[in-house]
Residue frames as qw, qx, qy, qz and C-alpha x, y, z in Angstrom:
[[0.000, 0.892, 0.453, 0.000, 0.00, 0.00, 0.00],
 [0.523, 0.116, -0.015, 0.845, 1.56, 3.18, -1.06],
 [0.239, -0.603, -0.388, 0.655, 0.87, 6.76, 1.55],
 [0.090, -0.180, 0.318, 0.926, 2.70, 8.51, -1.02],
 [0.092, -0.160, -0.745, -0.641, 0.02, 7.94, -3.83],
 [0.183, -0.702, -0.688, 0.027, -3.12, 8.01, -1.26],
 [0.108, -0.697, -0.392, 0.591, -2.04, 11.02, -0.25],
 [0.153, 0.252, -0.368, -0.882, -1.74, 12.82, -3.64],
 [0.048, -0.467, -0.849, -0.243, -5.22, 11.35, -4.28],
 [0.219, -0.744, -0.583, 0.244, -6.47, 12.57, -1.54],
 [0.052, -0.615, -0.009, 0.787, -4.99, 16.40, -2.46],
 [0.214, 0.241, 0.887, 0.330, -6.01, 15.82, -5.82],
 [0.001, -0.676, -0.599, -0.430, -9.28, 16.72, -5.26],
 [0.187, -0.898, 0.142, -0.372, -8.29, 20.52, -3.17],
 [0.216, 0.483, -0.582, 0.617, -5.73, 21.32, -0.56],
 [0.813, -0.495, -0.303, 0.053, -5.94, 19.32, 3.15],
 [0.358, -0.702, 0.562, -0.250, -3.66, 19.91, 6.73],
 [0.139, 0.219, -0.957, 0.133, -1.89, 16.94, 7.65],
 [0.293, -0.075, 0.647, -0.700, -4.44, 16.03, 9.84],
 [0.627, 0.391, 0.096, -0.667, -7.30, 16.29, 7.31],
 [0.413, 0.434, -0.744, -0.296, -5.02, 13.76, 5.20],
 [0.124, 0.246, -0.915, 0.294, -4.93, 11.41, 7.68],
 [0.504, 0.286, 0.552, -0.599, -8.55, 11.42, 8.78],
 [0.575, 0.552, -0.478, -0.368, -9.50, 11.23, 4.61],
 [0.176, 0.425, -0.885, -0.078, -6.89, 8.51, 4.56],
 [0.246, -0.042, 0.829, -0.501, -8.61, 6.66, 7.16],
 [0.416, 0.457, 0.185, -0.764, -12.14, 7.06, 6.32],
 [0.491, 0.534, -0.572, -0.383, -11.42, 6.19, 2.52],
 [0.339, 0.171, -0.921, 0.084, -9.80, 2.82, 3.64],
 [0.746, -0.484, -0.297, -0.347, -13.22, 2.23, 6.66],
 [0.521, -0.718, 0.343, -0.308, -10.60, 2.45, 9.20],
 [0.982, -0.011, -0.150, 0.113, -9.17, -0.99, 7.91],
 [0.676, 0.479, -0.058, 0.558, -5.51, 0.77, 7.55],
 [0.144, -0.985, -0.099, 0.005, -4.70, 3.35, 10.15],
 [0.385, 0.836, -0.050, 0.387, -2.27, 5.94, 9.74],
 [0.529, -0.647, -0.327, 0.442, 0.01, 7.16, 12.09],
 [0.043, -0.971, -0.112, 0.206, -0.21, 11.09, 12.09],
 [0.723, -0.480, 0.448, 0.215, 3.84, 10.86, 11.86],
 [0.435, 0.231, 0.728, 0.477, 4.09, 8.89, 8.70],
 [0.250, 0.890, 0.377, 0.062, 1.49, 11.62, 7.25],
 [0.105, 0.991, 0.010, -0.080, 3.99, 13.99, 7.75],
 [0.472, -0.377, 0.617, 0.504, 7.37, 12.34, 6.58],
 [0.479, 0.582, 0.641, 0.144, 5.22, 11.28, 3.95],
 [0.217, 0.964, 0.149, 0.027, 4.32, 15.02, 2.96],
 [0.037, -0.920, 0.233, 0.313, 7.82, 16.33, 3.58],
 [0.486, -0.216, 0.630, 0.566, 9.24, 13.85, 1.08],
 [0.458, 0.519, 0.655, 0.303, 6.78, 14.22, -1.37],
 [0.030, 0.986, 0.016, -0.163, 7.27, 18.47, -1.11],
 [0.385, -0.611, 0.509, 0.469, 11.20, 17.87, -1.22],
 [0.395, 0.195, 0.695, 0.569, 10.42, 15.78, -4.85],
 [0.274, 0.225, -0.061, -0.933, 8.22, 19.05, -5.84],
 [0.245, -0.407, -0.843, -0.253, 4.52, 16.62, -5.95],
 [0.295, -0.743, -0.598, -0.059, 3.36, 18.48, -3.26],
 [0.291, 0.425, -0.257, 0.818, 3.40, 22.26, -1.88],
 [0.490, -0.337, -0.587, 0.549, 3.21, 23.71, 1.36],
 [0.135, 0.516, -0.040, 0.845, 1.78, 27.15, 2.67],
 [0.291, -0.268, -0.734, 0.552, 1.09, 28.48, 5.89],
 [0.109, -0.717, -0.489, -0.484, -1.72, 29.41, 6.88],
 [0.290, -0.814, -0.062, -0.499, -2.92, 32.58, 9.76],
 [0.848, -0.446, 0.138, -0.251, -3.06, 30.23, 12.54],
 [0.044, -0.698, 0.712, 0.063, 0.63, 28.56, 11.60],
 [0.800, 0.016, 0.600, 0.000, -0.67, 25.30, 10.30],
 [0.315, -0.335, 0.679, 0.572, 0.38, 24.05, 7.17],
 [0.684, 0.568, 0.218, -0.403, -1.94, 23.75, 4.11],
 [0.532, -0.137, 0.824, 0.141, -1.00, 21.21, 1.47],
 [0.746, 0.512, 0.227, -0.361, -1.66, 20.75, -2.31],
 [0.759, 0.057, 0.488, 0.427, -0.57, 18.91, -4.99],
 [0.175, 0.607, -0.148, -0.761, 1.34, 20.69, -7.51],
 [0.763, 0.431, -0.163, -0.453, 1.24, 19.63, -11.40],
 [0.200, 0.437, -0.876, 0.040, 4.24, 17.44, -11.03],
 [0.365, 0.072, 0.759, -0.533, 2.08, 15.70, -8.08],
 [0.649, 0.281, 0.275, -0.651, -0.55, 15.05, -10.68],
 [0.400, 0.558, -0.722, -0.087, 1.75, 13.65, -13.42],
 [0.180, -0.426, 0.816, -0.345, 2.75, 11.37, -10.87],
 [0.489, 0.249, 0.531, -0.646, -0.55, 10.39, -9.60],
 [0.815, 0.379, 0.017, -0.439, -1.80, 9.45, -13.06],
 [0.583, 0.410, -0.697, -0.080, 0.77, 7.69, -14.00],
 [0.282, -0.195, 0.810, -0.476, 0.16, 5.70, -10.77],
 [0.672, 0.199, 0.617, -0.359, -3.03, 4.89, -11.59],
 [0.573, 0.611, -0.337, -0.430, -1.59, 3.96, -15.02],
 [0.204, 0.524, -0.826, 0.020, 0.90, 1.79, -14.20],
 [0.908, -0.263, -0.239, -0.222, -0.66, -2.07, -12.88],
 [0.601, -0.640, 0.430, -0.211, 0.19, -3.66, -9.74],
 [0.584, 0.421, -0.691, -0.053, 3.32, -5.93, -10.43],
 [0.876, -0.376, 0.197, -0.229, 3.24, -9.44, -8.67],
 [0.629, 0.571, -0.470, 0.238, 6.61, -10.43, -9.40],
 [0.101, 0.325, -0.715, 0.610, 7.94, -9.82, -5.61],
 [0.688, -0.405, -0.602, 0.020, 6.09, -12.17, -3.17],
 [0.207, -0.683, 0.234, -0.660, 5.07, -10.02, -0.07],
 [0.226, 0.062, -0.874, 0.426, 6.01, -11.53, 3.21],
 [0.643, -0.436, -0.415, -0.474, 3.06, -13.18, 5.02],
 [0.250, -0.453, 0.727, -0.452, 3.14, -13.53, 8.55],
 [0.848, -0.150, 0.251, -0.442, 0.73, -16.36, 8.44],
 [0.805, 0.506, -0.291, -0.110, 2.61, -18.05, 6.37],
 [0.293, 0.629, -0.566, 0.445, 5.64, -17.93, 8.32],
 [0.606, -0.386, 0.392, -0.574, 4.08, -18.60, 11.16],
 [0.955, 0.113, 0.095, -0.259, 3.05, -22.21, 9.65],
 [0.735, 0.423, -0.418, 0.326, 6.56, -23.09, 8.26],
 [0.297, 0.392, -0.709, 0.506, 8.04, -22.57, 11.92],
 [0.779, -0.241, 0.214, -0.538, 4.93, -23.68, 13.59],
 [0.949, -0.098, -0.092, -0.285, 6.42, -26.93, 12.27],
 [0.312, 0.421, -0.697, 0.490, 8.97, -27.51, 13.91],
 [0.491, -0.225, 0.555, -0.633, 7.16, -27.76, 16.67],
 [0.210, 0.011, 0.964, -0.164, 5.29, -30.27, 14.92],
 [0.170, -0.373, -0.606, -0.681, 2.08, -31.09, 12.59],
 [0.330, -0.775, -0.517, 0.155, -0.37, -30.68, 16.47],
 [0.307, -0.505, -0.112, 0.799, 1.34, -27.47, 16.50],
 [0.033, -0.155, 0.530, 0.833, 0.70, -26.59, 13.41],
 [0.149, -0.453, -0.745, -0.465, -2.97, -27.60, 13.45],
 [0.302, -0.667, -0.490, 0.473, -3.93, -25.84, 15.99],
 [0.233, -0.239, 0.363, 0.870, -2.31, -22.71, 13.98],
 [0.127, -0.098, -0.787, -0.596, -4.49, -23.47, 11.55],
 [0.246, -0.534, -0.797, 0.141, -7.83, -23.75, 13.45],
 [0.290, -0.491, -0.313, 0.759, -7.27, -20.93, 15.33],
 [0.127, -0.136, 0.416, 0.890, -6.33, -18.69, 11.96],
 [0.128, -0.357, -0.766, -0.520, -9.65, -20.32, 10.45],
 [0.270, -0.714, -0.630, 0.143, -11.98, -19.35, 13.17],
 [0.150, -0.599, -0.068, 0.783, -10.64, -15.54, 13.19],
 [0.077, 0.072, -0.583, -0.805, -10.72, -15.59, 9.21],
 [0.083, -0.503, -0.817, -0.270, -14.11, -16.75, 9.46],
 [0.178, -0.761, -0.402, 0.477, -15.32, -14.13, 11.79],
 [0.088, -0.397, 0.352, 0.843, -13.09, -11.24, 9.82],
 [0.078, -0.188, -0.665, -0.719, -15.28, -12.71, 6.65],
 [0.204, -0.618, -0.758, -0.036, -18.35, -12.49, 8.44],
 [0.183, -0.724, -0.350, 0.565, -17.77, -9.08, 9.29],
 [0.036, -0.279, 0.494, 0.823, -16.50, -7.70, 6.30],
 [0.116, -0.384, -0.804, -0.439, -20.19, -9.27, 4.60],
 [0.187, -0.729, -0.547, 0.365, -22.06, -7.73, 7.49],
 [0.067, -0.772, -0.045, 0.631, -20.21, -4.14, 6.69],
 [0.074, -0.025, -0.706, -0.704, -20.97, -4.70, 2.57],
 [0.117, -0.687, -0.716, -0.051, -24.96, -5.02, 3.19],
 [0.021, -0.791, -0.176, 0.586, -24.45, -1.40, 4.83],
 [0.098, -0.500, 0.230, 0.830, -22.33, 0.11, 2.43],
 [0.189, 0.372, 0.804, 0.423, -24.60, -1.78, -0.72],
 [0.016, 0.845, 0.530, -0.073, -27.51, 0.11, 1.27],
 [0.033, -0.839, 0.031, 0.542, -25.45, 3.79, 1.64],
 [0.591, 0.788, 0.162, 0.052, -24.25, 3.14, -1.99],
 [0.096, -0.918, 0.320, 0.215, -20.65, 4.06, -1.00],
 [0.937, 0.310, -0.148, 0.060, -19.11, 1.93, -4.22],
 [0.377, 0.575, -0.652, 0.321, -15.15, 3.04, -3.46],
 [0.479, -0.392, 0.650, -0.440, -15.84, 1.49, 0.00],
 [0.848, 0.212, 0.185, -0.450, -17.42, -1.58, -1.41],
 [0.913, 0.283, -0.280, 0.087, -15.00, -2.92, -3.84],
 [0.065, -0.553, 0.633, -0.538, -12.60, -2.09, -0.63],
 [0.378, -0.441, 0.698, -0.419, -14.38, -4.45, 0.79],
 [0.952, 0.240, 0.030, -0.186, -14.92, -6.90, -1.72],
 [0.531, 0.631, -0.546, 0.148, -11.65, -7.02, -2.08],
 [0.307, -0.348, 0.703, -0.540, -11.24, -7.96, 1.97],
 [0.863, 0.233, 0.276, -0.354, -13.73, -10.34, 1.13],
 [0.721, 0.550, -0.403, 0.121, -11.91, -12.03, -1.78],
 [0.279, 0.628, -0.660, 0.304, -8.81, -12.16, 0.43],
 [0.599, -0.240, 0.566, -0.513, -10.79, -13.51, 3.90],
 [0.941, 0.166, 0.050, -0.290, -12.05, -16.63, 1.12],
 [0.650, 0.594, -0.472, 0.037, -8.84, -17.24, -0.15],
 [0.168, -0.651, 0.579, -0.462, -7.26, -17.22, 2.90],
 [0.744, -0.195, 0.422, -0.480, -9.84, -19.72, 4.07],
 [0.927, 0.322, -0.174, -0.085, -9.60, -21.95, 1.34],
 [0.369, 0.658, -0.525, 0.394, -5.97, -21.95, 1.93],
 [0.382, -0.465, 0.669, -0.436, -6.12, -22.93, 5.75],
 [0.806, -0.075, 0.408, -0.422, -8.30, -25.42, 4.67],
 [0.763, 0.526, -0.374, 0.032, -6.00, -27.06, 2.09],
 [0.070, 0.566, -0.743, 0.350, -3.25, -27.04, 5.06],
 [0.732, -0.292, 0.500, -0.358, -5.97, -28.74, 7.46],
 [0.933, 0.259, -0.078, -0.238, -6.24, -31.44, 4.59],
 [0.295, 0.772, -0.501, 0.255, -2.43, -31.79, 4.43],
 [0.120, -0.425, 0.715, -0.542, -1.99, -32.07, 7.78],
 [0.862, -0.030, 0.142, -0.486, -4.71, -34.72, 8.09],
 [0.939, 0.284, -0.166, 0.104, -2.72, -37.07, 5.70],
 [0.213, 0.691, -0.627, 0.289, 0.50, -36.56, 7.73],
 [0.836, -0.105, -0.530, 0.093, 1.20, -39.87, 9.88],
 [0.376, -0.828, 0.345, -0.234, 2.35, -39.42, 13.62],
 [0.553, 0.528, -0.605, 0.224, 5.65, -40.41, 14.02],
 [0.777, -0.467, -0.409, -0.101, 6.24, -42.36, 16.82],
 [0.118, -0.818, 0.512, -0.235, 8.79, -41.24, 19.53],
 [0.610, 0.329, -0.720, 0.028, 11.54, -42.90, 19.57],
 [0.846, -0.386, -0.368, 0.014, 11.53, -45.79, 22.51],
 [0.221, -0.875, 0.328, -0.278, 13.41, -44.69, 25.55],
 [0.440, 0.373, -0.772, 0.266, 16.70, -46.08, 26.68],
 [0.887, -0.387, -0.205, -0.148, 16.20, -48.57, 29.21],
 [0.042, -0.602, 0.765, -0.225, 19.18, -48.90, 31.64],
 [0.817, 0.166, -0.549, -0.057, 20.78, -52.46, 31.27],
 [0.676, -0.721, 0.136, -0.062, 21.66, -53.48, 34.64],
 [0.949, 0.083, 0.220, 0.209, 24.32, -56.07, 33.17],
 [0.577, 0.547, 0.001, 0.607, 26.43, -53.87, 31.07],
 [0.007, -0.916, 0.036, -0.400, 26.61, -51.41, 33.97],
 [0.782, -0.598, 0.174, 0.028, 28.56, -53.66, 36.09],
 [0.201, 0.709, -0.674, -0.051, 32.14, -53.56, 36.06],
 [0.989, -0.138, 0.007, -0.059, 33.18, -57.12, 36.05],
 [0.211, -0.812, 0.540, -0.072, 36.36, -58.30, 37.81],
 [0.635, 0.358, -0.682, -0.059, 39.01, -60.67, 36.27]]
């Protein structure tokens, strides 16, 4: 997800305070994504230092924010350019499951359970808060959260390919414990 590019959206359409970005930002995304305030403004003072965005103070010594034409350039050619899938973003869940086993495949199902019963819930809320936004018509929210949707199924399908996996994995047996020989510990005298 890229700050830069939401936030020259979000000036785009007129001039915003940090603040106003960051609320906007929020808002835009249903709160899935929050901001920290912080990042809004590294954000802005790199994207002023590449001349995308200017800067003027206002009465009251806050800053006021707009994009200039460079910033708009940009910005379309963002939403020109398609999303390359070449680099393979790091999943934590994923990770999680490759060093979950080590521990073992009962370590690893559990993982898995768990994951499913939170991804179910997450999809069941994300459908619950698409019936509102169907009813308030708010479409950029919507395919936001079809898209959360889309991911919450995949996801599932995915846990539930591991459960299957992990079904067909045999428990290994631990290995029999050494028994102390009584016989071989005696010392035996000539």
């Amino acid at each position: 997800m890229s700050i830069r590019y939401s936030l020259l959206a979000i000036l785009d359409a007129g001039p915003r305070h940090g603040y106003a970005l960051k609320s906007e930002f929020e808002a835009a995304t249903g709160n899935v994504w929050p901001l920290n305030v912080g990042q809004v403004y590294s954000t802005l003072s790199r994207l002023q230092r590449d001349g995308l965005v200017l800067a003027a103070e206002d009465d009251d010594g806050q800053k006021t924010y707009r994009i200039s034409d460079a910033g708009r350039q940009e910005l379309r050619r963002w939403f020109g350019t398609p999303v390359v899938r070449e680099v393979v973003p790091r999943q934590e869940l994923a990770i999680k499951l490759v060093f979950a086993m080590r521990a073992g495949p009962e370590q690893v199902r559990d993982v898995v359970q768990r994951q499913l019963v939170a991804t179910m819930a997450s999809l069941q809320e994300f459908t619950r808060l698409k019936a509102t936004a169907e009813r308030d018509g708010d479409l950029a929210w919507l395919m936001m959260l079809d898209a959360l949707i889309f991911q919450a199924e995949a996801e599932a399908r995915w846990l539930e390919l591991c459960e299957a996996r992990l079904a067909r994995v045999r428990p290994q047996p631990l290995p029999a414990p050494e028994v102390a020989d009584p016989a071989r510990d005696v010392e035996r005298t000539p």
